[in-house]
N, C-alpha and C positions, 0 to 999 in steps of 0.2 A: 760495097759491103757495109752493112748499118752495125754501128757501134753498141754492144750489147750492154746493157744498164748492171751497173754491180748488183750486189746481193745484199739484202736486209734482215731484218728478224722482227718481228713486231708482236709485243707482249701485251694480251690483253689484261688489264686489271682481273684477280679472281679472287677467293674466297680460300679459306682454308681452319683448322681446328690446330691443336697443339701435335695430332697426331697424322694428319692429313695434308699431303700435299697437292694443292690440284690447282694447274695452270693451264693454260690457253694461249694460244697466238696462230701464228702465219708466219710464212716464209714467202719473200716475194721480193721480182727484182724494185730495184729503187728508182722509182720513176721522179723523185724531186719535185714531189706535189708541193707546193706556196701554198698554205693552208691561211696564208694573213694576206696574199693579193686581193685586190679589189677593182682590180680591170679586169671589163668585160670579157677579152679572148682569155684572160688565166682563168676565171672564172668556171667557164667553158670548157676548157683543154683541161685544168683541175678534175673537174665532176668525172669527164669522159676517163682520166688515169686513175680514178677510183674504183668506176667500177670496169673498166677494163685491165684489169691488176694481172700479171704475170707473175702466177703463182712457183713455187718451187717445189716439186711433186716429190714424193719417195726420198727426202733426204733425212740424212740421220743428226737430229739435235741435241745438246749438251746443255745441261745447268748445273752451273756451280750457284751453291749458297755459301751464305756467310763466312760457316765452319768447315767449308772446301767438301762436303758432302756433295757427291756426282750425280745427275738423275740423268736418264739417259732415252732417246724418243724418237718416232718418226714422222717426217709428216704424212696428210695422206693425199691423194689425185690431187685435191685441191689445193694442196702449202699449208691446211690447217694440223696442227697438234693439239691435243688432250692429254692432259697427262696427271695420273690421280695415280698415287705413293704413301705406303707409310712411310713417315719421319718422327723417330722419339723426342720428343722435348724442342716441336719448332718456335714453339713461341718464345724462347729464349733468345731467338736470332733477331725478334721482331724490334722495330724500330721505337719513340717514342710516341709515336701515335697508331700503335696494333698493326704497321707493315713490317712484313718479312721482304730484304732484296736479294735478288738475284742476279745472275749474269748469264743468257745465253747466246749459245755461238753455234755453227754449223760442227760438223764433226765428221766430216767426210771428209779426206785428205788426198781425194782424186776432183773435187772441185777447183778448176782452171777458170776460173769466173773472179773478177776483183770483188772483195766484199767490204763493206763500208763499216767505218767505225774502228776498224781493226778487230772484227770480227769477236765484238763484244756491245752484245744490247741488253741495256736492263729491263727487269721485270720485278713486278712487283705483287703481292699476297698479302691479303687483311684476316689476321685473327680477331676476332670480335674481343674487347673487354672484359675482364669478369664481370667488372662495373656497370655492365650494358642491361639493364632494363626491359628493350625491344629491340628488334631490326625495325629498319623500317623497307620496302619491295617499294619502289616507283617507277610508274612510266615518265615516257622523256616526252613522245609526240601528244601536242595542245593539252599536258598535263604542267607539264613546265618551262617548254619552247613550244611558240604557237607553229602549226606545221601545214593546216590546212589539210588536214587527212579526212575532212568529211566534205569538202568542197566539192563542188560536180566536176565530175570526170578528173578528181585530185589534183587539179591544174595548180592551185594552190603549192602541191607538196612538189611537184615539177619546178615550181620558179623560184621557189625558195630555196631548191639543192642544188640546182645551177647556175643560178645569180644572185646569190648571196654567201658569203664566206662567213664561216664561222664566227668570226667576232662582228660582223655586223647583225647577226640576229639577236634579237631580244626576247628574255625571258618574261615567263607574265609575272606581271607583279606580284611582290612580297611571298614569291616563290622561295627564291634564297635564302630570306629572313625566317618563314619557314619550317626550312628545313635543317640549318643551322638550330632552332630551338629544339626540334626532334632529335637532332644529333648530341645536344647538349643534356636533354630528358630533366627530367624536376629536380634534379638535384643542382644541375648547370654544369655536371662535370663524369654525368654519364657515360661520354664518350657511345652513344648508340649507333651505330652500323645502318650505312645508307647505302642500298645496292640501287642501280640504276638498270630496268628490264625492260626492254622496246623492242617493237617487231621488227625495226628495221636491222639491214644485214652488217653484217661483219666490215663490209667496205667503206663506213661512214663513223669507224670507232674511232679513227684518230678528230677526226672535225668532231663530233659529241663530247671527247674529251676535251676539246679547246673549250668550245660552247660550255662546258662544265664549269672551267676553269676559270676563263675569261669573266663568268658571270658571280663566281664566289660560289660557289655551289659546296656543300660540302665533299672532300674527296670519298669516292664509293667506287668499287665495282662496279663495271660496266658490263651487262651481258646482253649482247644481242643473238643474232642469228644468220645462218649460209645465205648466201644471195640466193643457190639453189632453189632451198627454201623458201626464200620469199615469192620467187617466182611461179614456181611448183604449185597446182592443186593438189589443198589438202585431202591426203585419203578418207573416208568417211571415217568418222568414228577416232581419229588421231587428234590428242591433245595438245593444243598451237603452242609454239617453243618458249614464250613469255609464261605461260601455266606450270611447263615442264622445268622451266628453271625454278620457278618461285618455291613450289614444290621439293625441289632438290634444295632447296636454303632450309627450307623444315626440315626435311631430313639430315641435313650437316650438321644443324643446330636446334637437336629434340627439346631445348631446354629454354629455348627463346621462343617469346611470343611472338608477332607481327603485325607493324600497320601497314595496308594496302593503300597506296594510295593510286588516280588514274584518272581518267576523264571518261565524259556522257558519250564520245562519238562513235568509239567501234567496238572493242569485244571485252574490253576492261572487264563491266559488270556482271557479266555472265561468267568471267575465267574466276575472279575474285568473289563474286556469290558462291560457286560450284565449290573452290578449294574452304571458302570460312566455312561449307558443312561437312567438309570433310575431316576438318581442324578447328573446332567448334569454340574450345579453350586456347586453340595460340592466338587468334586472330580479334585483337584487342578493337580494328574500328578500321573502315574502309571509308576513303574517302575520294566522293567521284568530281571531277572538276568539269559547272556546267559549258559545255559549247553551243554557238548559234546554230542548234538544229533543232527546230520544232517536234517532228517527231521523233527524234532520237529523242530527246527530254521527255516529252510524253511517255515513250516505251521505256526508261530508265526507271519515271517515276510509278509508273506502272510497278517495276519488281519489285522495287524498292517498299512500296505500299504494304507489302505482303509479308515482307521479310521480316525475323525479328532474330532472327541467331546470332548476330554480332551487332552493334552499333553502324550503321552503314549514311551514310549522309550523302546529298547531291549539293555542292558546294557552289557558287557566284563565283567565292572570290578568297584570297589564302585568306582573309580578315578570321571569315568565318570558320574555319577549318582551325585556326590559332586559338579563336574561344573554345569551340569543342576540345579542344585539346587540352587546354589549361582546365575546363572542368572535369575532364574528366583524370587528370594528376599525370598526364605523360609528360609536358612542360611546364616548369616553371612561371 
C-alpha cells in the first residue's frame, strides 16, 4: 500500500483595494518538490510533480486575517479557490510595504489525511499605494526570463522547464534594475505596483516566484492561468487569460493608469494594442522587448507603424526602455 502525501495549501500572490478582498490558490497533496536541486533525475522527477499535481477537489477553506476576520471558501474539481469579499478598512491590516497577511488552513474536520505546517499556510495581498503614480502589467516569458517560446517546435521552452531550476535561469539584462526604477516612479519613493501576467499555468507559480525572487525582481503579484487552459483550444472569439486579467487590474483600480510591458514573439502586441484603445487614457506606454524572430519583428513593426494611441515602443534592450521612461517622467 503506497504512502499517501499530506496535504498543502498554496497561496497565490493577489491583488486587492481597501474594500476588496480577492485571493487565489490551490489545494494539493505535498509532493516535496526541491525547487533549488540541480541534478538531473530531480530535475526531471521535479518538472514531472508539477505538473502532475494532486489536486484537493470540493474541500472547504478558511482565512484568518490579521484582525481574526473569517473568510470562508471552496475549492473547485481542480484544488483551485477564488475568493473575492467585501472587507471595510483592509488596508489598515496591510504591512509596510502595501501587503495584507494571511493565514489559511483546510476546514473540513472529516479530513483523515496528515497536513503539513500544522495546517497553517500564508498568504499574501497587495493594496496599491496612494502614492502610486501607475501599475505597471508585465510579462514573465522572453520579456524578463528568456524561455524560448518562439523557437521551433518550443524545444527551447521544453529544456529550460525540465532541466533547469529556477535559480539557475537567468534574466535578461538590466531587467531588474528596470523595474525596480518603475517601482520606485520619479519621485523614488512611489512605491508603484508591479503585477507579473504570463500564459503560463498555475503549476510553475512557485518556480516563477523563486526566479522572481532569486533575481531581485520587485515583489508583485503573480497571475497566471489553469493548465486546462493552457492546454485547451481557445474557443473562437474568447479573450486569452493574460488580456482578461490585465483588464480586471483596470477595473479594480479605475484610478490608476498602466504601463504594459512584453515582448515581439507571441500575442503580447495585439492583447496590449486591443486593451490601450480601449483604455486610451490609462495606458501611459507599452513597451515590447525585441526577440530573434525576423518575421515576428517585421509584423510587430508593422502595427506598431500605424499606431498612435498610446506611446508604444519595440525595444533591444532595458537601456532603451529606461531613457523612454525617464523622458517621459515615470522614473526618476
Amino acid at each position: 500500500m503506497f504512502k499517501k502525501d499530506p496535504l498543502q495549501i498554496i497561496a497565490f500572490q493577489s491583488y486587492g483595494t481597501n474594500t476588496h478582498f480577492y485571493a487565489r490558490g490551490r489545494a494539493l497533496e505535498d509532493e516535496s518538490i526541491d525547487l533549488e536541486s540541480q541534478k538531473m533525475l530531480h530535475l526531471i522527477v521535479n518538472s514531472w510533480k508539477r505538473f502532475e499535481s494532486d489536486e484537493i477537489a470540493n474541500v472547504a477553506i478558511r482565512i484568518k486575517l490579521p484582525n481574526n476576520t473569517i473568510i470562508k471558501a471552496t475549492t473547485d474539481s481542480r484544488g483551485y479557490f477564488k475568493i473575492e469579499e467585501n472587507v471595510i478598512d483592509l488596508s489598515t491590516l496591510c504591512n509596510s510595504e502595501g501587503w495584507v497577511p494571511f493565514v489559511l488552513s483546510y476546514d473540513d474536520v472529516t479530513i483523515e489525511r496528515k497536513i503539513t505546517n500544522d495546517n497553517r499556510f500564508p498568504g499574501e495581498l497587495l493594496i496599491p499605494a496612494k502614492s502610486a503614480q501607475f501599475g505597471v502589467a508585465s510579462d514573465i516569458d522572453d520579456t524578463i526570463l528568456h524561455t524560448g517560446v518562439v523557437s521551433t517546435l518550443k524545444w527551447r521552452v521544453i529544456y529550460n522547464s525540465l532541466f533547469k531550476n529556477a535559480k539557475s535561469r537567468l534574466p535578461l539584462e538590466g531587467a531588474a534594475e528596470f523595474y525596480h526604477m518603475l517601482h520606485r516612479g520619479a519621485s523614488g519613493k512611489n512605491a508603484n505596483p508591479i503585477f507579473y501576467v504570463s500564459h503560463s499555468p498555475w503549476n510553475l507559480y512557485r518556480y516563477l516566484e523563486l526566479f522572481l525572487r532569486q533575481n531581485n525582481f520587485p515583489k508583485g503579484p503573480i497571475l497566471l492561468r489553469n493548465l486546462g487552459n493552457f492546454i485547451r483550444k481557445k474557443p473562437q472569439g474568447e479573450k486569452p487569460q493574460k488580456q482578461k486579467e490585465i483588464l480586471n487590474l483596470l477595473k479594480t483600480y479605475p484610478e490608476l493608469p498602466f504601463i504594459l510591458i512584453g515582448d515581439s514573439g507571441e500575442h503580447d502586441p495585439d492583447i496590449y494594442i486591443e486593451i490601450a484603445e480601449l483604455y486610451p487614457e490609462r495606458i501611459k506606454a507599452i513597451y515590447l522587448r525585441s526577440v530573434k524572430h525576423e518575421k515576428k519583428i517585421i509584423r510587430v513593426k508593422g502595427l506598431l507603424e500605424n499606431y498612435k494611441t498610446t506611446p508604444a515602443l519595440l525595444v533591444e534592450s532595458s537601456e532603451e526602455a529606461i531613457v523612454h521612461a525617464r523622458q517621459n517622467g515615470f522614473i526618476a
